[in-house]
C-alpha positions as CSV (number, residue, x, y, z in Angstrom):
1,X,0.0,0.0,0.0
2,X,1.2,3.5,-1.0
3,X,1.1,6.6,2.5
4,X,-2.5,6.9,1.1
5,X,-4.7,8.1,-1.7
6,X,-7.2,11.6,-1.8
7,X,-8.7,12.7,-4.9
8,X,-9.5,16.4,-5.3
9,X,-12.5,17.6,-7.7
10,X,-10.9,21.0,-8.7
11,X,-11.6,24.4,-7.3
12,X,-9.5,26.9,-5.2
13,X,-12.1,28.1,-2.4
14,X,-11.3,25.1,0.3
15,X,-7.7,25.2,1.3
16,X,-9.0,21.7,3.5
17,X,-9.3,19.4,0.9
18,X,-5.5,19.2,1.1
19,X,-5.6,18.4,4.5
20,X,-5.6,14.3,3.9
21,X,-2.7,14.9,1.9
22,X,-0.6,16.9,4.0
23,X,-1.6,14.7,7.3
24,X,-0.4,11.6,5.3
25,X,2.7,14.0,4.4
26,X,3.3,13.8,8.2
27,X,3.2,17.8,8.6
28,X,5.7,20.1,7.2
29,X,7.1,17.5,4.7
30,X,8.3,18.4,1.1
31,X,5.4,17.7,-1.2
32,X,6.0,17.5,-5.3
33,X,3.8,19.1,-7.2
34,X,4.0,17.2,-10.9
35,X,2.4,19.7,-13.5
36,X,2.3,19.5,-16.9
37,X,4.2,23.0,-17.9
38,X,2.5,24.9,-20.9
39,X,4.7,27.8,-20.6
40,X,3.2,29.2,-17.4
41,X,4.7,26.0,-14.7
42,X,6.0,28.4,-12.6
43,X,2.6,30.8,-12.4
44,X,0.7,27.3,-11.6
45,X,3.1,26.1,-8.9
46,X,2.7,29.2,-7.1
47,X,-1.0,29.1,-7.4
48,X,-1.1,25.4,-5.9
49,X,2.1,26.2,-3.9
50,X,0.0,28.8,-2.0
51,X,-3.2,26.8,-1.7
52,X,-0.9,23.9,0.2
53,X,0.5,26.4,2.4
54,X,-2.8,27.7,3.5
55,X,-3.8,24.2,4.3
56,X,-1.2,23.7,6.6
57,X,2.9,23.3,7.1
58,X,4.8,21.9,4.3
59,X,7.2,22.6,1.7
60,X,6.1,22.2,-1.9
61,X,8.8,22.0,-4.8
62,X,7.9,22.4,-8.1
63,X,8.5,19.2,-10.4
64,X,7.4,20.3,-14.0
65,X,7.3,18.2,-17.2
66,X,7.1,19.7,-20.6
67,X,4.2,18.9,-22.7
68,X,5.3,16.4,-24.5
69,X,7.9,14.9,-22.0
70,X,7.7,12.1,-19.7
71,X,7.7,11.6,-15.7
72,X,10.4,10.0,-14.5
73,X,8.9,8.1,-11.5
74,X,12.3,7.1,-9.5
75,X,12.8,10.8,-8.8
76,X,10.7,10.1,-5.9
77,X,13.1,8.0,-4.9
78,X,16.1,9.7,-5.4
79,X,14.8,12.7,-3.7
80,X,12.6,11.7,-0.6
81,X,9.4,13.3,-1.1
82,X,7.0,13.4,1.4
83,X,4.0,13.3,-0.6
84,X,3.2,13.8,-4.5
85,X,0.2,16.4,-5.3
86,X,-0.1,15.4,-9.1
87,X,-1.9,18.9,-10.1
88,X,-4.4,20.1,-13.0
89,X,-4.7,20.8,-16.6
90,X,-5.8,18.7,-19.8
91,X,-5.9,15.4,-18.2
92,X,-4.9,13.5,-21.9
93,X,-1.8,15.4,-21.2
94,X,-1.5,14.4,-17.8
95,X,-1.8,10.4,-19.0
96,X,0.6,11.0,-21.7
97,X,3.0,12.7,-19.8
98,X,2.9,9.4,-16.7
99,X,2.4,6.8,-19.9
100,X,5.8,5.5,-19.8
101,X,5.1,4.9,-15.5
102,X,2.0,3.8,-15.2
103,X,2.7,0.7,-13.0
104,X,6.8,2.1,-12.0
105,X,5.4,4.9,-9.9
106,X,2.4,2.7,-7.9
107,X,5.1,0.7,-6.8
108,X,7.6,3.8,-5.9
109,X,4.7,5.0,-3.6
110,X,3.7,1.2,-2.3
111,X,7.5,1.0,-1.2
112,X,8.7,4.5,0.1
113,X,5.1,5.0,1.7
114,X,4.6,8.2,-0.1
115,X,1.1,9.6,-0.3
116,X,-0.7,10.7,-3.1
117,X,-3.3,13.6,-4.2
118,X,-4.7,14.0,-7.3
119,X,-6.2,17.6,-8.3
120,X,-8.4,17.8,-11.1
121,X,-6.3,15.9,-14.2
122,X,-4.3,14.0,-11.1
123,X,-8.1,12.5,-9.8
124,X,-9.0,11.2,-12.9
125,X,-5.7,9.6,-13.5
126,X,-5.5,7.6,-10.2
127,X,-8.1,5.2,-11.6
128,X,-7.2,2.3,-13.2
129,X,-9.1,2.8,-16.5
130,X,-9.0,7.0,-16.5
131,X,-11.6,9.0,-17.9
132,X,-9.7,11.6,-20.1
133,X,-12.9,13.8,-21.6
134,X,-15.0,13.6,-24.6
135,X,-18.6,14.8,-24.4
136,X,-20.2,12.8,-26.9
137,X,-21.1,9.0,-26.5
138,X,-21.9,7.7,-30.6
139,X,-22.6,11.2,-31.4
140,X,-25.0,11.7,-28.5
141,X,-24.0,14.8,-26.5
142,X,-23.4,12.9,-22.7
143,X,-22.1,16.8,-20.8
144,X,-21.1,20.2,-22.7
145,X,-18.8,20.0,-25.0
146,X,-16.5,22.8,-23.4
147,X,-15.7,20.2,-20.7
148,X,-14.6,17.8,-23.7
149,X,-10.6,18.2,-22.6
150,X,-9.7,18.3,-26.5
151,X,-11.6,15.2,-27.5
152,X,-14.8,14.3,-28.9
153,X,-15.7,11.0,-28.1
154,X,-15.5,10.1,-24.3
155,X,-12.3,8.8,-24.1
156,X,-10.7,6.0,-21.5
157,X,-7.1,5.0,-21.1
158,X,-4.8,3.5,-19.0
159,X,-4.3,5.2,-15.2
160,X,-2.0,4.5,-12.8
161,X,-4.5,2.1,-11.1
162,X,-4.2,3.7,-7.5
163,X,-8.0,3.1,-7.3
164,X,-10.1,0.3,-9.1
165,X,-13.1,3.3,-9.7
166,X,-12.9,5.7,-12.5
167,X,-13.0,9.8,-11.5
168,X,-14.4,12.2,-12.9
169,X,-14.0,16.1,-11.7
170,X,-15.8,19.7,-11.5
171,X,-19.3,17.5,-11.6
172,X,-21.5,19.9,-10.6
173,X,-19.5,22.9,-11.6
174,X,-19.2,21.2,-14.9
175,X,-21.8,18.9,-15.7
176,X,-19.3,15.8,-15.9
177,X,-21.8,13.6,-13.9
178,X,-23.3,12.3,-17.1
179,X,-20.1,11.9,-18.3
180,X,-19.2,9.2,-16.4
181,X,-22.3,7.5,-15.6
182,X,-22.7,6.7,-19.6
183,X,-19.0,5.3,-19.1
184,X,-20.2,3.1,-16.4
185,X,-23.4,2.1,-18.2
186,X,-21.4,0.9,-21.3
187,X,-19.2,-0.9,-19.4
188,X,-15.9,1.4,-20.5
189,X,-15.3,1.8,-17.1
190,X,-16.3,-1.0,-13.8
191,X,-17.8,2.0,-11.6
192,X,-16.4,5.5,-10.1
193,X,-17.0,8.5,-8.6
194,X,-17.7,12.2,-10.0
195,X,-16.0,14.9,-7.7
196,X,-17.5,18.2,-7.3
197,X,-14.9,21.3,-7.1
198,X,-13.6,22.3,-3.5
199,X,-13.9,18.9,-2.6
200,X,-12.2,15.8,-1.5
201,X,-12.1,11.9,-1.4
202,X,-9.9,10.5,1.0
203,X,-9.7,6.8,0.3
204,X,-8.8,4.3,2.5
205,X,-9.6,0.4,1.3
206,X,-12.8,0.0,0.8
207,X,-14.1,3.3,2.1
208,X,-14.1,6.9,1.7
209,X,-14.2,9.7,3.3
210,X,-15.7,13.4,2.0
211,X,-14.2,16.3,2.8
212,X,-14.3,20.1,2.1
213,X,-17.8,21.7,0.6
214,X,-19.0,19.6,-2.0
215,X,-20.2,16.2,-2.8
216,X,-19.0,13.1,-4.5
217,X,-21.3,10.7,-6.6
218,X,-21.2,7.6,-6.7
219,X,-22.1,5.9,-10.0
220,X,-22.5,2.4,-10.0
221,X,-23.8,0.0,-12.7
222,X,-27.3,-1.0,-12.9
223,X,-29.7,-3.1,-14.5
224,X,-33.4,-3.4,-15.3
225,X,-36.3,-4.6,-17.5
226,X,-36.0,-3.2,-21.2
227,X,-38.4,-0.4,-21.3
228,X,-38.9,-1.8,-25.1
229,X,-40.9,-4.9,-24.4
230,X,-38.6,-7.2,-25.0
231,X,-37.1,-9.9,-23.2
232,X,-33.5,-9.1,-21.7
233,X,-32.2,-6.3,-19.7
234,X,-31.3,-3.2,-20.6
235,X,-28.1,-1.5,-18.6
236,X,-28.1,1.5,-16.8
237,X,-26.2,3.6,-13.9
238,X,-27.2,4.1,-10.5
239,X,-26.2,7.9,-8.5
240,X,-25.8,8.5,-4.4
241,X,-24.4,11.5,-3.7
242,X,-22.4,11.7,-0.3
243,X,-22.2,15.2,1.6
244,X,-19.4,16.0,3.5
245,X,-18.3,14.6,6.7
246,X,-20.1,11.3,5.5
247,X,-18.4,7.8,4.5
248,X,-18.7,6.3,1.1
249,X,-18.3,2.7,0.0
250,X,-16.2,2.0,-2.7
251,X,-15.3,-1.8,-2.7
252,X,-16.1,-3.5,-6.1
253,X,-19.7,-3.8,-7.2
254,X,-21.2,-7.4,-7.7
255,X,-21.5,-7.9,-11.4
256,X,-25.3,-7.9,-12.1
């Protein structure tokens, strides 16, 4: 097991929702902050530089990767990080960017005990099959297409598989919800959880906790009687939204 995983839905009101990180971190620790640099890296490492700090004691330390480039996971090792905040942006960038260590840096964290936080892009990657964007589904408009993150179709690749759910972020802000409960209803993805901004997941096995001032859905798969008249069933997606403050489950769902 890695020092712990929380997944942030985006925003920059609630300082808090770093807390999970940061206590993992052990309390003035030196956290990494892996962003993909567009040619402002060091105007968005001061932006989530400062939102650490107001969380709490720590020391973040920019680690920036071209667009284009790749992550080298064993820095973590080389360096002794405390804890890795893997920040925002286009998210197909993000999975480029960590293709080339997709199962190298799970087992960096697993044996150094290094906690992980995922912000925006960094959520959606933890899952093992990521939801990068899209906003149509064969055509069909599934959330607005300015939340598409460059791509058409809703797109799923490879994560770093830190959690078996998929992620998706900004729901309410957003819209994403949909999103990702037609990924789960087609079976592109086993189930997951859509983050609103300002808020937090802090996973721990088979449970969650919610933090800061949003809420995360839970979208799991469903079935039920074609509406058609035929025999068979036809799939579907089930919501719960959790507030904060309350526990969500998140082991594997039976298949139906």
């Amino acid at each position: 097991m890695s020092g712990g995983v929380s997944l942030i839905g985006g925003g920059w009101d609630a300082p808090e929702v770093y807390g999970p990180l940061l206590r993992a971190a052990g309390g003035g620790g030196r956290i990494g902050c892996v962003l993909v640099d567009e040619g402002d890296g060091e105007e968005q490492f001061a932006r989530y530089a400062g939102a650490l700090r107001r969380a709490g004691k720590c020391a973040p330390v920019a680690l920036p990767v071209p667009v284009g480039g790749r992550f080298e996971a064993d820095v973590l090792v080389k360096d002794g990080w405390d804890g890795i905040l893997v920040c925002g942006g286009l998210t197909p960038a993000y999975q480029d960017v960590f293709a080339g260590c997709l199962e190298r840096l799970p087992e960096v964290l697993a044996e150094r005990g290094i906690p992980y936080a995922g912000f925006s892009a960094g959520a959606a990657l933890a899952a093992r099959r990521a939801v990068l964007g899209g906003w149509l589904v064969d055509g069909v408009p599934v959330c607005p297409p300015d939340t598409a993150e460059d791509l058409e179709e809703v797109e799923v690749r490879p994560g770093l598989g830190l959690v078996p759910f998929a992620v998706d972020v900004h729901a309410a802000q957003w819209g994403t919800l949909g999103r990702l409960a037609a990924a789960v209803s087609r079976g592109a993805v086993p189930y997951g959880v859509a983050l609103d901004e300002n808020t937090v997941l802090e996973v721990d096995g088979e449970e969650g906790r919610v933090g800061g001032r949003g809420q995360v859905h839970l979208v799991r798969p469903a079935t039920e009687p074609s509406d058609d008249g035929r025999d068979g069933l036809a799939a579907g997606a089930v919501v719960r939204s959790y507030a904060p403050g309350e526990s969500v489950p998140l082991g594997q769902p039976p298949l139906p």
